[in-house]
N, C-alpha and C positions, 0 to 999 in steps of 0.2 A: 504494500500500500504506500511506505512511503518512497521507494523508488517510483512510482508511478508518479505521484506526487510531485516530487523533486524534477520527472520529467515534463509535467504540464509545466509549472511556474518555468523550467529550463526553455520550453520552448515560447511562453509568453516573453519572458527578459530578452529571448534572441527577436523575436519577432517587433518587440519596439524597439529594441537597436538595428535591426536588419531594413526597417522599414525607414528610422528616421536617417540610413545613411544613403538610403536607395532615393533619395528627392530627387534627382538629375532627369531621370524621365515621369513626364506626367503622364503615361500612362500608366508605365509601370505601378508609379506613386499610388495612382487610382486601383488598379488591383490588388496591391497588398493591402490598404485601405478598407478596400469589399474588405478580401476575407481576414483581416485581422479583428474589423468589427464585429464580423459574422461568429469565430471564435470566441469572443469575450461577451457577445451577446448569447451565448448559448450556454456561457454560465452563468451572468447574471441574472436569467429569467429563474436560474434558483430560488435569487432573493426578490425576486418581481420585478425586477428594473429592465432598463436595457439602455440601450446610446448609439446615437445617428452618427456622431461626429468623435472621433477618435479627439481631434486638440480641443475641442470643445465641452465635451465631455468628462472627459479623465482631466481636464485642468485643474480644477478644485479638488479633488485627491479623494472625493466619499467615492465615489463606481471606482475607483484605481484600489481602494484599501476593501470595499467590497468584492470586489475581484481575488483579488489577497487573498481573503480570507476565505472566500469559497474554494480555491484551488488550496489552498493548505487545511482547510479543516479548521483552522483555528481562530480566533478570536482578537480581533483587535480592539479593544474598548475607547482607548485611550486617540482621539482626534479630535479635530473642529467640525462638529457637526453641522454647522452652520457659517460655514468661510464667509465674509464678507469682504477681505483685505484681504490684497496679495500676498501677504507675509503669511496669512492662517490659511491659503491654498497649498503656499508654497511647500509649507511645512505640513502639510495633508500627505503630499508626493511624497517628503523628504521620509515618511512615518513608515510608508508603501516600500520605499525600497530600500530603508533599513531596515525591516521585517525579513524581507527576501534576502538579506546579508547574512542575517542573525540565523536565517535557515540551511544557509551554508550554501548560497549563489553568490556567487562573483559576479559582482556587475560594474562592466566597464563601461566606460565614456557614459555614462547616464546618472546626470544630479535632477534633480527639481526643477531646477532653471530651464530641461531640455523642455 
């Protein structure tokens, strides 16, 4: 269970890095796009939600730490449930993908800021 685990959130962390370095073709862009939404929507209708728009969605860090915590199983209590500031977004992200460190992924070139 938890290599299976380790392999969804592995392939989520490659897939927002692999997506945000592949910008150079818009088309490209637009198909990783589809199905990377396609993917993260297909586990947030776990928690009832879902999301149109990859930057616009996971910016404020609740569907990103939602995500999280469906693909790990576990719990994250501790965020801004109600970001209103860029700093309490920021630090939404920052929450999300020092979870996924603390889980034992290595996550390169990706802070909050991306």
């Amino acid at each position: 269970n938890r290599l299976i685990l380790n392999i969804q959130i592995r392939i989520a962390t490659s897939c927002i890095s692999y997506t945000l370095r592949k910008m150079e073709s818009s088309e490209w862009k637009k198909i990783q796009q589809r199905t990377f939404t396609r993917y993260v929507n297909h586990h947030l209708k776990k928690a009832g939600t879902s999301i149109e728009s990859l930057e616009l969605d996971l910016a404020d860090g609740i569907k990103l730490i939602k995500l999280v915590s469906i693909l790990s199983g576990k719990n994250i209590s501790r965020f801004n449930k109600n970001p209103r500031f860029r700093t309490q977004k920021l630090e939404n992200v920052s929450i999300a993908l020092k979870f996924l460190e603390t889980e034992g992924l290595t996550i390169m070139s990706i802070d909050s800021s991306d």
